[in-house]
N, C-alpha and C positions, 0 to 999 in steps of 0.2 A: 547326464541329463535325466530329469527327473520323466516318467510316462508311464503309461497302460501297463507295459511289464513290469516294472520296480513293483506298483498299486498290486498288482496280482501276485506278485513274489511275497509280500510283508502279508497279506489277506491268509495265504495260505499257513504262514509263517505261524498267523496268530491259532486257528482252527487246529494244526498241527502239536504246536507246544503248550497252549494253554486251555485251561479246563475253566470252565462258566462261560466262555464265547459261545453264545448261542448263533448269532448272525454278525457278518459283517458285510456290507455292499454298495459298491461304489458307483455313484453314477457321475456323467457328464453330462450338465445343461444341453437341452436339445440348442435352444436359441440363442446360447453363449456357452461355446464349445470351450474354452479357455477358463470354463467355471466347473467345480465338482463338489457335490456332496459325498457324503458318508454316513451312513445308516449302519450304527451298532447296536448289538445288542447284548446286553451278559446279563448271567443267573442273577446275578444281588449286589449290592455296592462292593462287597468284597473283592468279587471277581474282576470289576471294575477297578478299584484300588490296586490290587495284585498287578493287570495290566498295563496301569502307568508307569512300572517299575522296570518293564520286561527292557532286555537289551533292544529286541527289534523295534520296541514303539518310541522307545529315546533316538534311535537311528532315524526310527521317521523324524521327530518333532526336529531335529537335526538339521536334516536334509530339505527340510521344506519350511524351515524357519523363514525363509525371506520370501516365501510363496504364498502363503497363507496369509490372507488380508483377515481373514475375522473366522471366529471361532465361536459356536454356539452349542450348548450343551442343552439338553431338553429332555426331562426326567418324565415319562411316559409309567400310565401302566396299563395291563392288559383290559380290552373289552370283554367281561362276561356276561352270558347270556342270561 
């Protein structure tokens, strides 16, 4: 069963073995508790590209294949001052 330990196991997994993970952090909907985002963040598209390859992140897409209703990518860049 997928939950809160798996999402903190694979978090760690990434910080641990891969290099350009700047952030990763998972939240759960206050007012729809059964909802979750995720807030990444890496160095540069590489680092990015690199990480779709990794074993852990296929194990996620895997394991939550039929859990995942929608999927949004959103290419950010920093505010400076």
């Amino acid at each position: 069963m997928w939950c809160k330990y798996t999402t903190f196991a694979i978090i760690f997994t990434y910080f641990y073995n891969e290099v350009g993970v700047l952030l990763l952090f998972p939240m759960q909907m206050q007012e729809t508790p059964t909802q979750f985002r995720i807030v990444e963040v890496y160095a540069d598209e590489e680092a990015y590209q690199q990480h779709l390859t990794t074993p852990h992140f296929k194990h996620y897409k895997e394991t939550t294949l039929k859990m995942v209703k929608s999927l949004k990518l959103n290419e950010v860049r920093a505010v400076r001052g």
